[in-house]
C-alpha positions as CSV (number, residue, x, y, z in Angstrom):
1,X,16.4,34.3,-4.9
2,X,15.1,30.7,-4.9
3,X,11.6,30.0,-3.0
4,X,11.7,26.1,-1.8
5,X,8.8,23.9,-3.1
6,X,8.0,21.2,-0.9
7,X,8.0,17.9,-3.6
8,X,5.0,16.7,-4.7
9,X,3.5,13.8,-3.4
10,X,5.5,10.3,-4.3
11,X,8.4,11.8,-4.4
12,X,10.5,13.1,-1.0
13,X,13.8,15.1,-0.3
14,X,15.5,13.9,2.9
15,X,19.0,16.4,2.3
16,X,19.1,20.1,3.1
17,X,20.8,21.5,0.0
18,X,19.7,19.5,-2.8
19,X,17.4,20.7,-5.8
20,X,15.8,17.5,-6.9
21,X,13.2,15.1,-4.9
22,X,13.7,11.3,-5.6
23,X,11.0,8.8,-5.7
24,X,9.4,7.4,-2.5
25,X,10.9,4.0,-2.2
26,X,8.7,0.7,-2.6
27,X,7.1,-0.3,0.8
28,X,6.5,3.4,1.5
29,X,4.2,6.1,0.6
30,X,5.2,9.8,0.6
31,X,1.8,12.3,1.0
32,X,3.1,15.7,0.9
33,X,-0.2,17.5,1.1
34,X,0.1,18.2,4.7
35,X,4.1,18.4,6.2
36,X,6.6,17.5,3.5
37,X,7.7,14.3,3.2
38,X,12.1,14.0,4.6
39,X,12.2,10.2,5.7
40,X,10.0,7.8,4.1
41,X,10.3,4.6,6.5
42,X,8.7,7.1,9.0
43,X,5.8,6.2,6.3
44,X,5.0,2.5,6.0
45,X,2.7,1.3,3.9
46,X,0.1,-0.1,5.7
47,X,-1.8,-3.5,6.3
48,X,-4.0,-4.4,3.4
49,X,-2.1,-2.7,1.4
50,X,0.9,-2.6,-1.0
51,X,2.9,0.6,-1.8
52,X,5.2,0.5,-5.8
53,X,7.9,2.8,-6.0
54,X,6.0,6.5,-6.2
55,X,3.2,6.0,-3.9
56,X,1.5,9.2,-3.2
57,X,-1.2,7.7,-0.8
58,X,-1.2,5.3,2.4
59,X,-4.7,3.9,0.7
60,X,-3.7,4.3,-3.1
61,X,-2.8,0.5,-3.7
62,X,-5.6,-1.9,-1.7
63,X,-4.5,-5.7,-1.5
64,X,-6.9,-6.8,-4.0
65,X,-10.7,-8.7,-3.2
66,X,-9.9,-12.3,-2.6
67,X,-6.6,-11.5,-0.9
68,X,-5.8,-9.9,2.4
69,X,-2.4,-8.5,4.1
70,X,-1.7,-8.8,8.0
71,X,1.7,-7.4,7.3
72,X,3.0,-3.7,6.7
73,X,5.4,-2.7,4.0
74,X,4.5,-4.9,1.0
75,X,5.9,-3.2,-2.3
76,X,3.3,-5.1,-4.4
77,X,-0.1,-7.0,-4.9
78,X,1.9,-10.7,-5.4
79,X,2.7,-9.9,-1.6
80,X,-0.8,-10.1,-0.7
81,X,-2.1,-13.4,0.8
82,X,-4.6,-15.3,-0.9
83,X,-8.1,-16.0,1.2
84,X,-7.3,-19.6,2.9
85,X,-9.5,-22.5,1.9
86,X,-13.0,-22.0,4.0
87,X,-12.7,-18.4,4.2
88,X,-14.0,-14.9,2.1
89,X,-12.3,-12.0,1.8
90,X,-15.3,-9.7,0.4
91,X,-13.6,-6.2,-0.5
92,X,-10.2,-4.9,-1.3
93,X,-7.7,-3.4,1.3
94,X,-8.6,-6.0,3.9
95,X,-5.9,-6.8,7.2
96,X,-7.7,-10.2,7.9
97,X,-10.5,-12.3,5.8
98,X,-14.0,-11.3,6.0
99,X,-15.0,-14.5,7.4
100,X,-16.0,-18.1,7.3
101,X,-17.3,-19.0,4.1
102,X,-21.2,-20.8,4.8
103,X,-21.5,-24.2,4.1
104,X,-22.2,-25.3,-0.1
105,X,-20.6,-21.5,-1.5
106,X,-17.2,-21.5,-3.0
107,X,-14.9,-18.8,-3.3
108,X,-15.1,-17.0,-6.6
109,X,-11.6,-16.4,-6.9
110,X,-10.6,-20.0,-6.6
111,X,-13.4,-21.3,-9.0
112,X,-11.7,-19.1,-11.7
113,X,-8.6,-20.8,-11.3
């Protein structure tokens, strides 16, 4: 007889019956390491972050330093805001900028530009 396998993380299986797991869809992220993974918008990715089709983790793909995300669901890093003028956004995965940049600094993301 046939043992199930739950699917390995990234992927999911949301039909009784079938054999094969499909990919976790952009804007979600489908960790099987606990319960397996059946509907993946009960998984959105979340702020200050982006999830690409096949995202294992809910902290695998961090809105990179420089940008920030207040929004959930992003499918990739072009989706992730760029720091406004006046303000720092220090590390990666950030929901909001760090802070006020001080007086006579500039932002080393836009003086690469």
């Amino acid at each position: 007889t046939d043992t199930p396998a739950k699917c390995s993380s990234g992927t999911y299986q949301g039909n009784a019956g079938r054999s094969a797991c499909a990919s976790c869809p952009a804007g979600y992220y489908c960790d099987n390491s606990g319960t397996a993974v059946a509907t993946p918008s009960d998984f959105p990715c979340p702020v200050g972050y982006y999830c690409p089709t096949g995202t294992q983790l809910a902290n695998q793909y961090p809105c990179p330093i420089g940008t920030y995300s207040n929004a959930s669901v992003l499918q990739n890093s072009s989706q992730c805001q760029p720091c406004a003028a006046g303000t720092y956004c220090a590390t990666s995965g950030l929901s909001s900028p760090s802070g006020l940049r001080n007086p006579g600094y500039n932002s080393v993301r836009s003086a690469q530009r």
